[in-house]
C-alpha positions in Angstrom: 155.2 -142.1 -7.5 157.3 -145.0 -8.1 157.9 -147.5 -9.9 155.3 -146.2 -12.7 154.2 -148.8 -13.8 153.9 -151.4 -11.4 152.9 -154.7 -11.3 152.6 -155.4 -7.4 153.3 -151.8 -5.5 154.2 -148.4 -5.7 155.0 -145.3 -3.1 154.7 -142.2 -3.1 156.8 -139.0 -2.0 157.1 -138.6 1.6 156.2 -134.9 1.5 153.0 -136.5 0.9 152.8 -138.2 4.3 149.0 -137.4 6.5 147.3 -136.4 2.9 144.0 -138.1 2.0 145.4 -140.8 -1.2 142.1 -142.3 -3.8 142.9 -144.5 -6.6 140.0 -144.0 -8.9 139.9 -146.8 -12.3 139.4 -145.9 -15.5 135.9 -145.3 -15.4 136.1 -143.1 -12.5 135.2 -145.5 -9.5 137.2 -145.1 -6.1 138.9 -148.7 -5.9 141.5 -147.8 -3.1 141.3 -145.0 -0.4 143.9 -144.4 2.4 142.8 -141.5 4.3 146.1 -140.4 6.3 148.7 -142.3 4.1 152.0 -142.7 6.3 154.6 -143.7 3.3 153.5 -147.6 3.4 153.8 -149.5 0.1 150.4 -149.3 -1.7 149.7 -152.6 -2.6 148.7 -153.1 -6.5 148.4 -156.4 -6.8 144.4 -156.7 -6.4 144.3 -154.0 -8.8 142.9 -155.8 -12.6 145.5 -154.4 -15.1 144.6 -151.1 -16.5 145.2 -147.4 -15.6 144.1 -145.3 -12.7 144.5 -141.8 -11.6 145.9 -141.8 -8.5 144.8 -138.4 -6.3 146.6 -137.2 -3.4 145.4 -134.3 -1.4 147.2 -132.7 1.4 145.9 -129.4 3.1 143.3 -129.0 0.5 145.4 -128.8 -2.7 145.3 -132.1 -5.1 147.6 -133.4 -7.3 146.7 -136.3 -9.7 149.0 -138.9 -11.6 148.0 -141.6 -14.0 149.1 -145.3 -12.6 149.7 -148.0 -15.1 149.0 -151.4 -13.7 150.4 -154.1 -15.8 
């Protein structure tokens, strides 16, 4: 995930292309859901500053990365 932090934007890997992507905030509520991301730009800039866990899941496995909006 890049850039880390971010101010407007960030991307992920493309191996991660057709997986389910939720950016949850701090307290745990889903603020963002893509449900087939296709390795567009996910746009931060609606986002309050603050950090979010961003979780990707593809084929049933997750993976989850803190996001630092600034």
């Amino acid at each position: 995930m890049f850039p880390n932090p971010t101010t407007d934007s960030f991307k992920i890997n493309d191996c991660f292309i057709g997986s389910k992507l939720t950016i949850f905030d701090a307290i745990g509520r889903e603020v963002y859901l893509v449900n087939n991301y296709n390795g567009e730009q996910i746009l931060t800039s609606e986002l309050p500053s603050g950090q979010y866990l961003v979780k990707v899941n593809k084929s049933g496995i997750n993976h989850t990365q803190k996001l630092i909006v600034y």
